[in-house]
C-alpha positions as CSV (number, residue, x, y, z in Angstrom):
1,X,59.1,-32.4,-61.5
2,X,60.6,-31.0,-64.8
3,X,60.9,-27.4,-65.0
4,X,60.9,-25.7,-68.5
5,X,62.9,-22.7,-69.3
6,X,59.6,-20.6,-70.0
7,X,58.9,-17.9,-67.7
8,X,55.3,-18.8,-67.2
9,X,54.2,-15.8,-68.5
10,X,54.8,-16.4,-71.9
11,X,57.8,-17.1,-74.0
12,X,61.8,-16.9,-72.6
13,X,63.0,-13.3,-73.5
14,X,64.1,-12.8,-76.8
15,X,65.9,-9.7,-78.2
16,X,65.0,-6.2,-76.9
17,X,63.0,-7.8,-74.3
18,X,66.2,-10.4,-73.3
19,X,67.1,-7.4,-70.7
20,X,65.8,-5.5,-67.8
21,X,62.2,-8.1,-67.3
22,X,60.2,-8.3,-64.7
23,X,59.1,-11.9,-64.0
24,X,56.1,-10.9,-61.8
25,X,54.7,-8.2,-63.8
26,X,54.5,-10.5,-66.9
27,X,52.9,-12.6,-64.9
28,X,50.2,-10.3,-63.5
29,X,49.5,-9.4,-66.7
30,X,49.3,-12.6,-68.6
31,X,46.5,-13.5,-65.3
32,X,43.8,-11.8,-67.5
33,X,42.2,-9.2,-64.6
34,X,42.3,-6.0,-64.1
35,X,45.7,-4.9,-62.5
36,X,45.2,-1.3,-60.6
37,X,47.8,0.9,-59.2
38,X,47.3,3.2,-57.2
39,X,49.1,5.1,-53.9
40,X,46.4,3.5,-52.0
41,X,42.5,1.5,-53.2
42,X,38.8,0.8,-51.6
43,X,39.3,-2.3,-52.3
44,X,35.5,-2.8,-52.0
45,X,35.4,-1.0,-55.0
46,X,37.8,-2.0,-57.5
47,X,36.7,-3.9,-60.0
48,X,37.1,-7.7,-60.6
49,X,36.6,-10.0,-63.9
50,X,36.8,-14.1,-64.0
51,X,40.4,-15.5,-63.0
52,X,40.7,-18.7,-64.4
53,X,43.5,-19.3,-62.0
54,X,41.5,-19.7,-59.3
55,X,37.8,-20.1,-60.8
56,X,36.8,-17.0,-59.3
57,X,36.7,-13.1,-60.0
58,X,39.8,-10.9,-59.0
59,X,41.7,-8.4,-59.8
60,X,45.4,-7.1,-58.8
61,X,45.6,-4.0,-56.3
62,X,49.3,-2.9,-56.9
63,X,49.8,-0.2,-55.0
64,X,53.1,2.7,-55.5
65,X,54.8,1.7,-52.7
66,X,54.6,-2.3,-52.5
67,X,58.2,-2.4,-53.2
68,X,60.2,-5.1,-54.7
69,X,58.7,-8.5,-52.6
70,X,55.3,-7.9,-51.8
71,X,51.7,-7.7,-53.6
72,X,47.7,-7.8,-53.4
73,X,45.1,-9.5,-54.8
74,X,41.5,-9.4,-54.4
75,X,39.8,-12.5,-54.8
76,X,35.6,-12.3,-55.2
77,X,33.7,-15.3,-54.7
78,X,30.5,-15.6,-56.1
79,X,27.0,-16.8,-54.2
80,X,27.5,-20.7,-53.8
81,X,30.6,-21.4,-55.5
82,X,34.1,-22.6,-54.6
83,X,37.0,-21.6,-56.0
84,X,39.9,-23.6,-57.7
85,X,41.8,-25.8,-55.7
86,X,45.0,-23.8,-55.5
87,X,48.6,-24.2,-54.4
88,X,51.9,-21.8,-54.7
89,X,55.7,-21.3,-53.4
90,X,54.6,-17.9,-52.2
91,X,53.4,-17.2,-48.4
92,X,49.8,-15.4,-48.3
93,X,47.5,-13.7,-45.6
94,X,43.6,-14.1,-46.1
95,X,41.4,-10.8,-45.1
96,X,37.9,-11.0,-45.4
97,X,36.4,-7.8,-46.7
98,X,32.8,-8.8,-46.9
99,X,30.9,-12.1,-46.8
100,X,31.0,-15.8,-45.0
101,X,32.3,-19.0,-46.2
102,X,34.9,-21.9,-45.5
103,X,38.3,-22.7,-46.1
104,X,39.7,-26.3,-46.6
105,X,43.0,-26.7,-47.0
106,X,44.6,-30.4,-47.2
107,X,47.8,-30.9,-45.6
108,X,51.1,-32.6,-45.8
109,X,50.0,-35.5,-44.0
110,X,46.6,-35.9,-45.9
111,X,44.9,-34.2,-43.1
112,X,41.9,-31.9,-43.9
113,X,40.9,-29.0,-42.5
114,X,37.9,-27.1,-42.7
115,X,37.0,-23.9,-40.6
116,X,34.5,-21.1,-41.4
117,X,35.2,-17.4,-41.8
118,X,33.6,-14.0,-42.2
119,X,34.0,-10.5,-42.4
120,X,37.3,-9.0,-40.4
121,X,39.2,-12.7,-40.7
122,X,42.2,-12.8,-40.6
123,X,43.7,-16.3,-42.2
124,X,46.7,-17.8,-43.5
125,X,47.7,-21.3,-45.3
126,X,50.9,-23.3,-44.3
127,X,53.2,-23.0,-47.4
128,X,52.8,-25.0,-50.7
129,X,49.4,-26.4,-49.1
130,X,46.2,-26.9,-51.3
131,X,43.4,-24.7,-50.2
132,X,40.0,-23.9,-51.7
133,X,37.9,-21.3,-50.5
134,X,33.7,-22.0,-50.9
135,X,31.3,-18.9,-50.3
136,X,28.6,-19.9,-47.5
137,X,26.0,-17.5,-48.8
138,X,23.6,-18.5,-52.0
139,X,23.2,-14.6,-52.7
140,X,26.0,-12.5,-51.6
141,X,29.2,-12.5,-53.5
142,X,32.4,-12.8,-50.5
143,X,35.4,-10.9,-51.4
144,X,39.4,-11.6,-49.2
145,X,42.2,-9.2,-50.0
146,X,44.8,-11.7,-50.2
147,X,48.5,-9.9,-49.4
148,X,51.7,-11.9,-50.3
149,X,55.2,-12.2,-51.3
150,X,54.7,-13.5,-54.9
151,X,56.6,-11.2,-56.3
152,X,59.6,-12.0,-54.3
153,X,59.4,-16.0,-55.7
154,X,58.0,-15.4,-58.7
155,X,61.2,-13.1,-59.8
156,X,63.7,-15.4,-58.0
157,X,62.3,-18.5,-60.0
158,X,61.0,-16.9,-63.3
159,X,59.1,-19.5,-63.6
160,X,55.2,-19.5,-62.4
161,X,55.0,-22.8,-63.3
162,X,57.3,-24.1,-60.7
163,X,55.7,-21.4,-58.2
164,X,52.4,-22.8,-58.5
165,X,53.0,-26.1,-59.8
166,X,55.9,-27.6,-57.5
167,X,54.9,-30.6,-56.0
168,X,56.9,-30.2,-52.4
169,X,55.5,-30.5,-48.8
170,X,56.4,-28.6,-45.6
171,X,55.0,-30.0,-42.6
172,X,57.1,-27.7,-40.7
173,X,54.7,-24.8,-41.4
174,X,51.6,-26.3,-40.0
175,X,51.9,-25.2,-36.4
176,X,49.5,-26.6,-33.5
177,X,46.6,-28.1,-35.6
178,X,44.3,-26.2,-33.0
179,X,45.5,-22.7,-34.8
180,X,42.9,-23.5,-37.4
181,X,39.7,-22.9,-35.2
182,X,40.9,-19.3,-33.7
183,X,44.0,-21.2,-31.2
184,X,47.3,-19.8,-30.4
185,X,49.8,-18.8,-28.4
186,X,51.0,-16.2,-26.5
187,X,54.8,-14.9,-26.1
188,X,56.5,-12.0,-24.6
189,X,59.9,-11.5,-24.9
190,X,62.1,-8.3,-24.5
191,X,65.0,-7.9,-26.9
192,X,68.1,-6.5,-25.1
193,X,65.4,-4.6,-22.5
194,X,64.5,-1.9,-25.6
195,X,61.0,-3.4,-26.1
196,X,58.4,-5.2,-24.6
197,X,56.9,-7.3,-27.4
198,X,53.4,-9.3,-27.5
199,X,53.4,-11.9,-30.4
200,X,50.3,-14.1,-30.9
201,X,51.1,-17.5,-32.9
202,X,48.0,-18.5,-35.3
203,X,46.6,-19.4,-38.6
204,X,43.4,-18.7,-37.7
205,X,41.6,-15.4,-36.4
206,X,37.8,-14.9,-36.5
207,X,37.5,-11.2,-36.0
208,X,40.0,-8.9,-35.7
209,X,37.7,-6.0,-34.5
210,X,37.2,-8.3,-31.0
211,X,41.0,-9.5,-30.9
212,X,43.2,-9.0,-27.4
213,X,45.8,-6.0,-27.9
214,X,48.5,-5.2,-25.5
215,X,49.4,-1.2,-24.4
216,X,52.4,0.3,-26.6
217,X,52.7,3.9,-25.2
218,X,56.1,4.3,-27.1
219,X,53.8,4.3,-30.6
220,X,51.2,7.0,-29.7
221,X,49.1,7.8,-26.4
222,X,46.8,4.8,-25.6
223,X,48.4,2.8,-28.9
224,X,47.2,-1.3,-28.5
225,X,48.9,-3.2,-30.8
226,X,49.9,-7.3,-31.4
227,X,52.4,-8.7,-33.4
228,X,51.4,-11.9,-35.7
229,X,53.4,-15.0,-36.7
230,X,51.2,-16.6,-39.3
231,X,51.7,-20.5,-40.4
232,X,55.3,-20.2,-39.3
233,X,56.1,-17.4,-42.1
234,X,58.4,-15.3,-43.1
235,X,55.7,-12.7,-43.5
236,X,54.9,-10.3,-40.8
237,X,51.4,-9.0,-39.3
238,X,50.3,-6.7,-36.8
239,X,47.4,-5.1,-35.4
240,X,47.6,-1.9,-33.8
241,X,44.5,0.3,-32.0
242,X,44.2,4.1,-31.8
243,X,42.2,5.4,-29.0
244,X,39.0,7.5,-30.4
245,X,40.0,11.7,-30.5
246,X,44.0,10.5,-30.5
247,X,46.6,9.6,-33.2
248,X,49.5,7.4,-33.3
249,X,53.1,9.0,-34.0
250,X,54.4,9.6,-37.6
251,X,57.4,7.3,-38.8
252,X,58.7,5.4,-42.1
253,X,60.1,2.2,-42.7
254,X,60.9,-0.3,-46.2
255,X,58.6,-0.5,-48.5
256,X,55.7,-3.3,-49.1
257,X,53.5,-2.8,-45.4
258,X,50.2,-3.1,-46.7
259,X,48.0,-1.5,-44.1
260,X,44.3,-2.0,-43.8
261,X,41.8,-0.1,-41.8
262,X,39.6,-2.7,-40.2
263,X,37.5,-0.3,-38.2
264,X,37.0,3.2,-37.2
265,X,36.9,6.6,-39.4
266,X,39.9,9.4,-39.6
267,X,43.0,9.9,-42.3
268,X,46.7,9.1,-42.6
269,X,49.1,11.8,-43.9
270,X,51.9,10.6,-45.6
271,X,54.8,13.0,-46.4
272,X,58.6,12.7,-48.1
273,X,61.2,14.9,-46.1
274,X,61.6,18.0,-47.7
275,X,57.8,17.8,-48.9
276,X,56.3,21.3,-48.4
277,X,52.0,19.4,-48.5
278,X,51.0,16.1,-46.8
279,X,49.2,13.2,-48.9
280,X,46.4,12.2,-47.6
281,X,44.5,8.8,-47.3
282,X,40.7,8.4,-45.8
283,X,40.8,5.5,-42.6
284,X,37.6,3.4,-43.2
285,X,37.3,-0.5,-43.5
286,X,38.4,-1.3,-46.9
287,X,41.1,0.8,-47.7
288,X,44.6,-0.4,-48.1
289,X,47.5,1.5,-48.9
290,X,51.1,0.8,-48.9
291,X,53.8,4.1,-47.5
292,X,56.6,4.2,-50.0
293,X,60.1,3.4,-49.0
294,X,61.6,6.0,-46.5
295,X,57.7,8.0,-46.7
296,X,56.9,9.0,-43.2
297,X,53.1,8.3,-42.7
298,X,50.9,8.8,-39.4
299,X,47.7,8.0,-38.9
300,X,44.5,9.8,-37.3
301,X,41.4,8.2,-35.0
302,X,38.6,11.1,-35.7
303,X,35.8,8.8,-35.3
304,X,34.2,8.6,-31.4
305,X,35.1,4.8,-31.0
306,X,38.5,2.9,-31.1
307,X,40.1,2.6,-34.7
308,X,42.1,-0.4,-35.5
309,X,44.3,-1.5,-38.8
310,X,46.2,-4.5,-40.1
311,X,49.6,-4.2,-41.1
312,X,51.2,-6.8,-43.8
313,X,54.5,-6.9,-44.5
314,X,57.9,-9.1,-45.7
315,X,59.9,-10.4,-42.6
316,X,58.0,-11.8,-39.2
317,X,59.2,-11.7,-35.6
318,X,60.6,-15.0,-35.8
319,X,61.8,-14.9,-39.5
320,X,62.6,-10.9,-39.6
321,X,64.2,-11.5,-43.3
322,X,65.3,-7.9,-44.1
323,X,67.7,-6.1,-41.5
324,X,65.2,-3.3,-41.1
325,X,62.8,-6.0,-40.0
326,X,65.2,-6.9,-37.5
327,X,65.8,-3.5,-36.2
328,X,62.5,-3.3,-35.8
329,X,62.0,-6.1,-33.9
330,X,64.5,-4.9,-31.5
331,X,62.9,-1.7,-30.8
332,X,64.4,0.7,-33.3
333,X,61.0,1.6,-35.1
334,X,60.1,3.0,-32.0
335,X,63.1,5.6,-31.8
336,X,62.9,9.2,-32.4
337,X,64.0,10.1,-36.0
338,X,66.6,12.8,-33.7
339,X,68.5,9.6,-32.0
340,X,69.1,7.6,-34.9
341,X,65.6,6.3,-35.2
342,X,62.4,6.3,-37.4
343,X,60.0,7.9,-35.5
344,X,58.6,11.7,-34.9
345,X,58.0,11.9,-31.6
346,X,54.9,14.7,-30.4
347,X,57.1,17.2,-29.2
348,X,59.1,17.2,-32.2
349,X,56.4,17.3,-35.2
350,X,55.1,19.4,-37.5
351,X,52.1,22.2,-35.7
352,X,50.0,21.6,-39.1
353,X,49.8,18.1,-38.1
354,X,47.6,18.8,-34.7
355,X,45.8,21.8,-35.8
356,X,44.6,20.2,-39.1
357,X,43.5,16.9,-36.4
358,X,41.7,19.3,-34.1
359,X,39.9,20.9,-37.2
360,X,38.9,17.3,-38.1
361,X,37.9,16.6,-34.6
362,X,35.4,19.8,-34.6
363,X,33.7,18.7,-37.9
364,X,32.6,15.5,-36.8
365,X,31.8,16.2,-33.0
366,X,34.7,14.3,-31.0
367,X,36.7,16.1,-28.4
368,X,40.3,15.8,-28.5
369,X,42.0,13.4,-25.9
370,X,45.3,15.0,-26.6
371,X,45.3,17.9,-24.6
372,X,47.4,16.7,-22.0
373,X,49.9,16.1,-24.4
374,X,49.8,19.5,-27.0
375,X,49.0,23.2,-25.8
376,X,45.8,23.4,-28.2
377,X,44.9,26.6,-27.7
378,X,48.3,28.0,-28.7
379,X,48.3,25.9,-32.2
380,X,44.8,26.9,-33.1
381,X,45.6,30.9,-32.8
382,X,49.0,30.4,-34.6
383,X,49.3,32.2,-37.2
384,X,48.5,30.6,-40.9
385,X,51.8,32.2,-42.7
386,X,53.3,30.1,-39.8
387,X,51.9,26.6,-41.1
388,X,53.8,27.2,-44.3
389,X,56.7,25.7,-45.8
390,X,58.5,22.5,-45.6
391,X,57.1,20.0,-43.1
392,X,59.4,19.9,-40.0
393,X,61.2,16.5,-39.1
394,X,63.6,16.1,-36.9
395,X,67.1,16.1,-38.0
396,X,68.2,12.5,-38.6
397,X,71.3,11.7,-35.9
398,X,72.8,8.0,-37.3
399,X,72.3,5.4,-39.5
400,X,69.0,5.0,-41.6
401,X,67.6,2.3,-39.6
């Protein structure tokens, strides 16, 4: 394969525009759909037009804090159509929003393989394979939020030709050919005795509302959660559970974690230290938003049922990538901000943060299940000139980890 000097976006850079470019974000733009930004989207909502790429509609959903390696699409399939078949360098993880259809994907060794999805799928394609995605309904449009690491090859390459045109196979990322119809496997492992760790190996998972979690206390009071390791990638995915009337507990991280509430109804608050106000984020299926880099972010079950997201971001628990990754992996995420950590434990948050959780609570009829863990009466009657100010953290002890 010959590989031109062109960009794939358009011309190579000439004059004033020779410096300081942005590979990806030519390329996005040269796509011809809408490309929103936002903090966070309904990506139910945002608006689509026809992608020649793929034969479909779609649209970007760039979002403040995706960071320098990851990205989202939205890809809309119309009643009885197929898309484009499609191939590309980067590494991608297939949620379905709304509708039914199949995937095909051919495979290194000229296998093909066919498996059905629907709403709350979660699926991903071994790299560099062909795929085509074909909407099972003759009246209802199907629309996948597609979150990936273009970004990261397309600005390493410059060249989207190469990306999506290069001809190489990698048998190695095909896994058990039973983790295209929902199989997988299992692991536990404990890294240095900091952290029990539950990892389920797939491609393939038909509803993620249904899916076995595993108890992670050290996240939040009744916190379920699994760790993913897609297609053998170097992208991570988790899904975590928060009990109804309960929260998990606030912390940051790198950018680029797409997060998308599958289930459930609440808010997550989303604050920079210093900040003096919280941002805040409604929880219900089809919002996605990404916490800028260092932004500490919690989120909130107000609903009377179990709440559950998905989590997407660059380095997995077998390929962790990034050295935050890797802390994480070993437990640090799950260390109070105080110790050298990057999370705020209960005892050590802000009181707005409960009280304003207890008023949400009261407005839609669910009793608290946190009262074993707060005194509740004693942050209702505080005082309102004593929720002013800047939000308390905990004063960070070590390295930013």
């Amino acid at each position: 394969m010959t590989v031109s000097a062109a960009t794939g976006a358009g011309d190579s850079p000439q004059g004033d525009d020779k410096y300081l470019v942005d590979p990806y974000a030519d390329w996005a733009k040269a796509e011809g759909i809408p490309v929103h930004l936002d903090f966070g989207h309904n990506l139910l909502a945002l608006e689509t037009a026809p992608w020649d790429r793929y034969g479909a509609r779609g649209c970007f959903a760039h979002t403040h804090g995706m960071g320098d390696f990851m990205a989202n699409y939205i890809l809309e399939v119309e009643p009885a159509r197929s898309t484009n078949q499609v191939r590309h360098l980067y590494e991608a993880f297939f949620y379905v929003l709304e509708g039914y259809g199949t995937m095909t994907i051919w495979l290194p060794d000229g296998t093909e393989k066919v498996f059905e999805w629907g709403p709350r799928a979660l699926f991903a394609v071994p790299l560099n394979a062909t795929y085509q995605l074909t909407n099972g309904s003759g009246s209802v449009s199907a629309r996948l939020s597609v979150t990936n690491n273009a970004p990261l090859l397309i600005n390493l390459f410059h060249n989207a030709d190469f990306v999506f045109g290069c001809d190489a196979d990698f048998p190695d990322r095909v896994g058990n050919p039973d983790y295209f119809s929902g199989g997988g496997e299992h692991f536990v492992y404990n890294k240095d005795s900091v952290k029990k760790m539950n990892v389920w190996e797939t491609n393939f998972i038909h509803d993620l509302t249904s899916f076995t979690l595993y108890d992670l206390a050290s996240r939040g009071k009744g916190s379920r959660n699994v760790s993913l390791v897609l297609a053998e990638g170097t992208m991570h995915a988790h899904i975590s559970q928060i009990p109804s009337g309960s929260y998990k507990k606030g912390h940051r991280h790198a950018a680029g974690t797409h997060v998308h509430a599958v289930d459930g109804e609440g808010y997550t608050l989303l604050w920079y230290e210093g900040d003096s106000e919280f941002r805040e984020i409604p929880w219900k299926h089809g919002y996605m938003y990404t916490p800028p880099f260092w932004m500490y972010h919690q989120h909130f079950n107000t609903a009377p049922a179990p709440a559950r997201y998905l989590a997407c971001s660059l380095g997995s628990r077998r390929y962790p990538f990034i050295a935050m990754r890797r802390k994480s992996a070993e437990g640090q995420g799950h260390v109070s901000v105080s110790k050298g950590g990057r999370q705020v434990e209960y005892d050590e948050q802000d009181p707005r943060i409960h009280r304003k959780f207890l008023e949400a609570l009261e407005a839609n009829g669910v009793a608290s299940d946190m009262g074993d863990v707060f005194d509740e009466p004693a942050i209702l009657a505080l005082p309102d000139e004593e929720l002013t100010g800047v939000i308390k953290t905990p004063k960070s002890v070590g390295p930013a980890i």
